[in-house]
N, C-alpha and C positions, 0 to 999 in steps of 0.2 A: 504493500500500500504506500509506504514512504517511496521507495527506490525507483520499482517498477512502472509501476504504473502512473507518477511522476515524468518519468523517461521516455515513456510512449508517449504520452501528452504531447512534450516537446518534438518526437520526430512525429507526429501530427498521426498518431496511429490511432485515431479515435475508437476503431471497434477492439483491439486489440485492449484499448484502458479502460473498456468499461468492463470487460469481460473480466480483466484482471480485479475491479475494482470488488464486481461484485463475488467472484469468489474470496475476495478477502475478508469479505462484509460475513459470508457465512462464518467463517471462522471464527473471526475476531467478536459477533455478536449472533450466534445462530438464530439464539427469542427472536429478534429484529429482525433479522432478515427474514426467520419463517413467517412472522404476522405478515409482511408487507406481501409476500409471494402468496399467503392465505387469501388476504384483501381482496388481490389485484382476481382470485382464480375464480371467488364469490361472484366478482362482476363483469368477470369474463363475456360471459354474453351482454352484457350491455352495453360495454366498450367495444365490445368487437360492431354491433348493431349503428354504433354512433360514428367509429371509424369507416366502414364500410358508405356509409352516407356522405361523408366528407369528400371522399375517394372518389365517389360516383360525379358528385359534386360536382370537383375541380377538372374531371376528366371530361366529363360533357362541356365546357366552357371555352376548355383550352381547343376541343376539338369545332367550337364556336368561332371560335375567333383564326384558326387556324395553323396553331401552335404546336408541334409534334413534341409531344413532353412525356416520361414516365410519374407518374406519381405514385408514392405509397407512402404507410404511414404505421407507424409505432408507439409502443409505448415508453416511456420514460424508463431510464433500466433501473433492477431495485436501489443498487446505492444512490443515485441520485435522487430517491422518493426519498430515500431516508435521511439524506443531509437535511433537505427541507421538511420532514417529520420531527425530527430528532431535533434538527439544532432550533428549529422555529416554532415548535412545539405545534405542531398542527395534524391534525386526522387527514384521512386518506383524501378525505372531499374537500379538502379548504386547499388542499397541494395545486399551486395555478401552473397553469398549463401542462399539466398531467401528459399529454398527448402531442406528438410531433408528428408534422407530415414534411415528406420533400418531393419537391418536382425536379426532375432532372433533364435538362433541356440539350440542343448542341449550342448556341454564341448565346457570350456577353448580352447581346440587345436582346435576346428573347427571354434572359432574366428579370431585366426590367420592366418589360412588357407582362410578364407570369405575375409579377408584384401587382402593377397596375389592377390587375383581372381579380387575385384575391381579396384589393383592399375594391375592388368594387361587389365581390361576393359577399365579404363578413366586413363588419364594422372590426376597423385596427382599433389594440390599444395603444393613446398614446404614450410615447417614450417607450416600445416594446419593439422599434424598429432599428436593425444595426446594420449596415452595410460593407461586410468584408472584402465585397469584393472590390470595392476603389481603398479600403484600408485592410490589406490582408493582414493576419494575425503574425506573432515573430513565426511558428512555425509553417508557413503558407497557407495558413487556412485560407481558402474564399469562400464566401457563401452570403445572400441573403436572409435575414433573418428576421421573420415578423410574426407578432402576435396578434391572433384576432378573434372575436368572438362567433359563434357559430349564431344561427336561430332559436337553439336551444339553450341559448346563454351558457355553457358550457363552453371555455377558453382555450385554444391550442395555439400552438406555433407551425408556422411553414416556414420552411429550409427553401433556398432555392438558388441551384449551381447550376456549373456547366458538366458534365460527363468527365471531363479531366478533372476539374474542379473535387468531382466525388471521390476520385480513385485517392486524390490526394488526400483528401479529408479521411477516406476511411483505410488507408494504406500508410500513409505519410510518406516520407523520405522514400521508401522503395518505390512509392510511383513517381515521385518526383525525378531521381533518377533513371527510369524508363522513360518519361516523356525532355528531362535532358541529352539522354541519348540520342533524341529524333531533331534535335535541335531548341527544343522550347527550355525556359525556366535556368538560362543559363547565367551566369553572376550572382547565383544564390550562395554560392559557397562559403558565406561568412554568416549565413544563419545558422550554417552547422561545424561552425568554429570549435563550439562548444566540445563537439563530439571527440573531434581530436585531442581535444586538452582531457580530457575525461580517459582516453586511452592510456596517452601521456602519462597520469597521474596512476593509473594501475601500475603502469611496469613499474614506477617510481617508487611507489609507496607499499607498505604492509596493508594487510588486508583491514583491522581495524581503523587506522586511518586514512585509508582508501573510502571507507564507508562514513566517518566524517565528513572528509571533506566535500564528497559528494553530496549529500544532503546540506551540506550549507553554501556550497558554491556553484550548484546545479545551474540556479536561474540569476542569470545577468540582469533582467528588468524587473527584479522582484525582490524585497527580503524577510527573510525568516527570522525572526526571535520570536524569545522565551519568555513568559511569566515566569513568577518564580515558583511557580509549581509546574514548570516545565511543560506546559501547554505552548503550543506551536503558535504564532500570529504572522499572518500574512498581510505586507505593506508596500506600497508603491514604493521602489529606488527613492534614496533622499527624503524618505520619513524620519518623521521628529518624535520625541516621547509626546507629543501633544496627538499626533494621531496615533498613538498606541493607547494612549489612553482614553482616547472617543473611539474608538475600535472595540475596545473591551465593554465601554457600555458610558451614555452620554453624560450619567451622573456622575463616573469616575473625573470624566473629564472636565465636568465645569466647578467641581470640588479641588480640583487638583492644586497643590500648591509648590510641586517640585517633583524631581525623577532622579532615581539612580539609577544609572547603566554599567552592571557588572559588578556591584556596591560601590561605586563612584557616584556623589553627586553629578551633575553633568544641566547644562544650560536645556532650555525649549527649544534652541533651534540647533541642537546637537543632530545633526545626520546618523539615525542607525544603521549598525553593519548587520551582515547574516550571522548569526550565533550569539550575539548579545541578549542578557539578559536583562530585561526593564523592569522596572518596580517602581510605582505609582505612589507619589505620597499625596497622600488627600488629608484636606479638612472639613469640619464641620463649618465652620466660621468662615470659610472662604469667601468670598466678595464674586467670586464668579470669573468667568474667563475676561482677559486683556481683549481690547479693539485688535493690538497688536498681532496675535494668534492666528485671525485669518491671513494673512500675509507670513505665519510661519508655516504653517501645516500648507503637507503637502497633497494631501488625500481631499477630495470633494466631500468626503463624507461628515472629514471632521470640520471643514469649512462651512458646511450646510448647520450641524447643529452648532454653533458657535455661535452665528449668525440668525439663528431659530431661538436662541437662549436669550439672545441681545434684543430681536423682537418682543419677546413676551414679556421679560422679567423686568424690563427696563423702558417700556414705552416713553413715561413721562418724561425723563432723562434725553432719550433719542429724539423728540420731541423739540427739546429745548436746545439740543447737539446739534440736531438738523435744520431749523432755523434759525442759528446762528451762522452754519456754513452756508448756507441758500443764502442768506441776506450777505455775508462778508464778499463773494459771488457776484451779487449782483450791484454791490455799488459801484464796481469797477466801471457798469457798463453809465451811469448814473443815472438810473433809474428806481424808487424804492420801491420798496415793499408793498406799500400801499397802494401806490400808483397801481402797481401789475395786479394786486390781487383785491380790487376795489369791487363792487357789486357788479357794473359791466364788464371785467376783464374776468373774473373767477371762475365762473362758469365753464365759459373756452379753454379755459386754465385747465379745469380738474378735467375737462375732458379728452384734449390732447395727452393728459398724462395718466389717465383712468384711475386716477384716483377719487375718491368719494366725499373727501373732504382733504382741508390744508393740514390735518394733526397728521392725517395717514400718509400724506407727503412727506413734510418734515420726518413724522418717524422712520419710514423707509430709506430716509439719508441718512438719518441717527443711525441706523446700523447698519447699515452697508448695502443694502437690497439694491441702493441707485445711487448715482455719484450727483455733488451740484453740479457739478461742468453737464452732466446726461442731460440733469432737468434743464438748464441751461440752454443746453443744444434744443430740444425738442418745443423750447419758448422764444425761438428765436426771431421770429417773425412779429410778433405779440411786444417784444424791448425793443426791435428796430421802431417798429410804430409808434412807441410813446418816445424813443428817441426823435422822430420826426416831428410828431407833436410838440415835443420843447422845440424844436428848434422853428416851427412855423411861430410858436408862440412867441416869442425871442422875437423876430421879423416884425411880429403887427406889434411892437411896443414901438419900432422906430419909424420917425414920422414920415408920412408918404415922398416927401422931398427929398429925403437923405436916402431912400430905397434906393437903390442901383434899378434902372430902368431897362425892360425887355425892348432892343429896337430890333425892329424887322427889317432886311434890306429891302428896296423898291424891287429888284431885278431877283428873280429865285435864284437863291444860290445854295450846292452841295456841299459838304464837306464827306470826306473820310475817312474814316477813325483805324487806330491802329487795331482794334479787335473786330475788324471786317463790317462796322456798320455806317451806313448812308445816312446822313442826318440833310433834310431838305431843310432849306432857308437860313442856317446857318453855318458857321465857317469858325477853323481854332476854334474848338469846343472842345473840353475833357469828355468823354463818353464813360459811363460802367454800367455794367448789369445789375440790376437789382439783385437781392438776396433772397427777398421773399418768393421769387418763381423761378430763378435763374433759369433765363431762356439762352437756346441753343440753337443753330442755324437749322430754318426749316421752317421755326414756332412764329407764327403770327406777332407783330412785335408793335407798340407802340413807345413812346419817347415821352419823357419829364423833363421840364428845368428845374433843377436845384438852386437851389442859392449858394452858390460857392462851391457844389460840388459836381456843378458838369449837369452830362445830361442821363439821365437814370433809366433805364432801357425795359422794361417790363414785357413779359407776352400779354399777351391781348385780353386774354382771358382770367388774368390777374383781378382778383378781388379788387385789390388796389386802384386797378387801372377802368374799374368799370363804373363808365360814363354817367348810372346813376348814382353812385358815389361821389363823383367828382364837386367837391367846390364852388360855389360861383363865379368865386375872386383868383380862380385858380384854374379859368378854363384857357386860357390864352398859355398858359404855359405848356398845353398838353400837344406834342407836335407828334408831323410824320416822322419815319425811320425806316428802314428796312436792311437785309443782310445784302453785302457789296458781293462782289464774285470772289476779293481777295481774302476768306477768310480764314481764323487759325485753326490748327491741327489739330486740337481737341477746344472742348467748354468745357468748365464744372459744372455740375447739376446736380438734383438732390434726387434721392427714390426714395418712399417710406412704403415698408414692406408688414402684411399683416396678413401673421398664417398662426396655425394652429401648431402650441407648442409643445416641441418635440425633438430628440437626439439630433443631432447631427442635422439641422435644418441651417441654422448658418455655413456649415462646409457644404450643404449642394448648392447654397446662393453663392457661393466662393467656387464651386467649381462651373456654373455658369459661368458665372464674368469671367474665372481665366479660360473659360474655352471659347467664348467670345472676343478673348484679348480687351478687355478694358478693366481702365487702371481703374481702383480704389483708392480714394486720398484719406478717407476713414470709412468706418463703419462702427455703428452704435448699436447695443440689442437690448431687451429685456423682457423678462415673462410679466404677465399680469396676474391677477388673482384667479380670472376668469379662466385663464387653461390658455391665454394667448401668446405668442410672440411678437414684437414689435421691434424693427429694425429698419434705420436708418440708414443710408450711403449716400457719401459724397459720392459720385464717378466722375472720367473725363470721357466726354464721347465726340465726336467731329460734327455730329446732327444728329438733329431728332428722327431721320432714318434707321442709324443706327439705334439709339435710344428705346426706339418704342420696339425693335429687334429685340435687344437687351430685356425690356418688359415682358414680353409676351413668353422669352422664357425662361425666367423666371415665374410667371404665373401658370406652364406645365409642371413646375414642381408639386410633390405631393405634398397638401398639407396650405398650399398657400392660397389664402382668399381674394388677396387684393392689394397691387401694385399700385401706386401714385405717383404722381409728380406733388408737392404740395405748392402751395401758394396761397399769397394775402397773408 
């Protein structure tokens, strides 16, 4: 169980470790492993009844759509029912996704297309979707991986490879070196580094210390230590005692008030090694985990409750943390507090940031959930505008005679700006593009004069720019423009992106735009309460040709509701 069946994992011998896994399980716990083989043989018929429907299922669909694919489907093998029995304390019916199905297709693209088909057959769970095959695993696994719920509400998983894809998965390295033989899968040979150092290390060593150090020096992107009662704990490389001790259990860790490694004191941001033994010291009286913690720990897990601990225990505090960093923030821009969250501006406020009220904002920057630069960024349009407003406001204090006066030439005249746009009837003019729409060549465009700042370039369809918004006293400044022939290589522009949230949805918006080739100058994300994703991107694109390319696919991804440009 330690050695073997570890070892097969690595050369990616899937059926080979579970086989092992589960003979070991008799052994080592015959009671447990007979209930669960008891369980599973009572409801034999009913599993089989509900598999065989699944099977029927995806087979008729795939031959729907015209997809030549194998499909079948298994049960969960006993050690794995019993990790999540045993360790989770759950009965046989609460064990989720009990049941695995795989499709086994010939290419890449008809894996994606198999996905599409099941999340249109069963409702997916979200966050139950993992994609190995654009991120294969260290030992080459690929495969699709999604959870979804049947009609019967009953939960399984679907697999879903390519034919090499499986041999590899269920063979490992012995198929991988068959299909490098025929040319494929070649420059992998430093995934199996390992193996050699491992041979290495036998002829080197006696046989008990052969047996040490393998069990501690097995896995490169993983490490193993001890409790001090010699229980094993598995931690991502460059773990801290802070996620060993929210590993062990959330109240070790927000009690905690120091660690020993190996009976050494040793700091929170001490990197453990494989074989170290940690020991947790806790208080009763403890004040609760540091802000600083998230930024030490290296595990999402222990980042998550840290950050769940500072939410609940500490609202008022986060409260009073997070609007002072929101307002320190915003004076920069000068604009207050007041101003932005007055009874006409608040509204658009909480709802741009979906929040329900201003406490639940602050709080969420009191601990960490959002940054003020985020909230910042996504109010950005809302401080330009009361920036405008001081500054119109500033203008009618000074008397109509000392105004700098708009003169028109008699004779129409052009100008041409260095960022490719036409300005009719005047000449020497600063041009820039607005912030609030940033238009891009293609977009319907019309023209502002600023006071001192040029001429402000808006699209057409800009809140801003619509004509019955416009001013009385401010209709004369509203001019033509248009894009010249000569214009630049790329624009900035903004897209706010709203999908449903879930793993790895920012890497397929990132592998869009690079297989579109357009840059990213930023990108901003965040979940809501609601189950949503919301992300931001600057891009550079040449036109809104491009541009609304760039839209459209992004909005094929799975999961995503609604692409925008924003504006106003």
């Amino acid at each position: 169980m330690e050695i073997y069946a570890p070892i097969a994992h690595r050369l990616g011998m899937q059926k080979m470790k579970w086989e092992l896994e589960d003979l070991s399980l008799k052994y080592l716990d015959p009671v447990g492993y007979q209930e669960i083989v008891e369980a599973l043989d009572e409801k034999a018929a009913e599993y089989d009844g509900f598999m065989a429907s699944i099977h029927d299922q995806i087979t008729s669909r795939l031959k729907q759509v015209g997809i030549d694919g194998y499909v079948y489907g298994r049960m969960k093998h006993p050690y794995s029912i019993y990790r999540k029995m045993y360790t989770q304390n759950k009965s046989l019916d609460d064990v989720f996704d009990l049941f695995a199905f795989r499709v086994i297709v010939d290419t890449v693209a008809d894996c994606y297309n198999v996905l599409g088909v099941i999340h249109d057959l069963y409702k997916p769970v979200l966050g139950r979707f993992k994609d190995y095959i654009g991120t294969p695993k260290p030992n080459m696994y690929q495969s699709l991986h999604t959870t979804v719920v049947g009609e019967s509400g009953i939960p399984f998983e679907v697999q879903i490879r390519t034919k090499e894809m499986h041999e590899v998965a269920e063979y490992g390295v012995a198929a991988h070196w068959k299909y490098k033989q025929n040319g494929q899968g070649a420059g992998d040979e430093r995934s199996y580094e390992w193996v050699r150092r491992l041979l290495e290390n036998q002829e080197d060593a006696d046989a008990e210390d052969f047996i040490h150090s393998l069990k501690v020096d097995m896995f490169a992107d993983e490490v193993f230590v001890f409790t001090p009662n010699g229980d094993v704990i598995n931690l991502p490389a460059g773990a801290t005692p802070i996620d060993f001790a929210y590993t062990i259990h959330s109240a070790i860790g927000n009690h905690m008030v120091g660690a020993k490694v190996n009976g050494r004191i040793v700091q929170f941001d001490y990197h453990l090694r494989n074989g170290d033994v940690v020991e947790v010291m806790t208080s009763k009286s403890a004040h609760g985990p540091s802000r600083d913690w998230v930024k030490i720990a290296r595990s999402s897990n222990a980042r998550s409750k840290i950050r769940q601990w500072f939410k609940k225990e500490k609202r008022d505090e986060n409260i009073v943390n997070g609007r002072q960093s929101f307002e320190s923030e915003l004076k920069r821009t000068g604009v207050t507090l007041k101003e932005l969250t007055n009874d006409e501006n608040l509204p658009g406020v909480l709802k741009k940031l979906c929040f329900t009220s201003l406490d639940d904002m602050y709080a969420a920057i009191g601990y960490g959930g959002i940054s003020a630069l985020k909230v910042m960024g996504r109010l950005r349009e809302d401080i330009q505008r009361i920036i405008h407003q001081h500054q119109t406001e500033r203008q009618e204090e000074v008397p109509v005679a000392d105004q700098p006066q708009i003169m028109r030439p008699a004779v129409p005249q052009r100008t041409r700006s260095e960022q490719g746009i036409v300005v009719e009837g005047l000449t020497n003019c600063l041009v820039k593009f607005s912030k609030c729409c940033t238009p891009v060549p293609g977009d319907d465009i019309v023209g502002f004069i600023t006071r001192g700042y040029g001429i402000s370039v808006h699209r057409a369809d800009c809140p801003n720019a619509d004509p019955a918004r416009r001013k009385p006293n401010e209709a004369g400044r509203w001019i033509k423009v248009s894009w010249g022939s000569d214009t630049k290589e790329s624009y900035r522009t903004t897209l706010e992106i709203t999908a449903k949230d879930r793993i790895n949805i920012i890497m397929d918006v990132s592998t869009v735009l690079s297989s579109t080739k357009t840059h990213v100058s930023s990108m901003n994300a965040r979940s809501t309460p609601d189950g949503f994703a919301l992300l931001s991107l600057d891009i550079d694109v040449p036109d809104s040709e491009q541009l609304r390319s760039v839209m459209r696919r992004i909005e094929q991804i799975s999961g995503v509701m609604r692409v925008t440009r924003p504006a106003g």
